[in-house]
C-alpha positions as CSV (number, residue, x, y, z in Angstrom):
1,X,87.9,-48.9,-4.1
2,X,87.6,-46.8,-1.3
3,X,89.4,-43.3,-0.9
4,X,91.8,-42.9,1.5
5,X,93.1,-39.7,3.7
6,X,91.4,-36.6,4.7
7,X,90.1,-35.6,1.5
8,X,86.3,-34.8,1.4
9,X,83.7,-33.8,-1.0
10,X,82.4,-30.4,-1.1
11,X,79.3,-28.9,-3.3
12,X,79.7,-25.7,-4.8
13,X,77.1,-22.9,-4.7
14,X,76.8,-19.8,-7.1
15,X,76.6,-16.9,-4.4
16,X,74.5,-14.9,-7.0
17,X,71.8,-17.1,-8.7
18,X,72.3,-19.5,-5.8
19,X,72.7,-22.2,-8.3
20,X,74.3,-25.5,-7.7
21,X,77.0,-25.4,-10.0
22,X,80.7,-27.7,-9.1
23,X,81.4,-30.6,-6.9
24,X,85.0,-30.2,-5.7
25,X,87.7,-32.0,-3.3
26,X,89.2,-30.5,-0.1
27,X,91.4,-31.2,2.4
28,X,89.5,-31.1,5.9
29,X,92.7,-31.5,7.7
30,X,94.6,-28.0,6.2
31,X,91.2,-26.1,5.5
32,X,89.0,-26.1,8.4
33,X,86.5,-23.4,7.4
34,X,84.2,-23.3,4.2
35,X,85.9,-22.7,0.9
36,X,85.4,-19.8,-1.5
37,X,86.4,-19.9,-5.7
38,X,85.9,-18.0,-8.1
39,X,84.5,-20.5,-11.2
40,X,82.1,-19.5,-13.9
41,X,78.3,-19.7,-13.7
42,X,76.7,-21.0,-16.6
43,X,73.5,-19.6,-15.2
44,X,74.8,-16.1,-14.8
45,X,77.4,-16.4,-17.9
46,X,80.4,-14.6,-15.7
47,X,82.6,-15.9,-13.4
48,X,81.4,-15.6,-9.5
49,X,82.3,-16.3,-5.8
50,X,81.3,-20.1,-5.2
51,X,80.7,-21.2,-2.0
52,X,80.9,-24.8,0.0
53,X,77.3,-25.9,0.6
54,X,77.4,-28.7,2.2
55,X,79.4,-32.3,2.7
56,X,78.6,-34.4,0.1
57,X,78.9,-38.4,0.6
């Protein structure tokens, strides 16, 4: 079943250890530029600023 609606997959990259960490949902239709959150690195064992990577399909 295919997904309707604006909604999009974004990958999630550990600004510090540059890890690929989270694959998360956003609206591209509300949030036009990259998304930031704060999530925890298992890597770095704290939480960090994660950013959006690239589209995922």
């Amino acid at each position: 079943m295919a997904k309707k609606g604006p909604r999009q997959l974004a990958g999630l990259r550990c600004s510090e250890c540059k890890n690929f960490n989270y694959i998360s949902e956003r609206n591209r239709t509300n949030t036009p530029d990259k998304i930031e959150l704060k999530k925890y690195c298992p890597r770095c064992r704290k939480h960090t600023t994660h950013k959006e990577v690239s589209k995922l399909k």
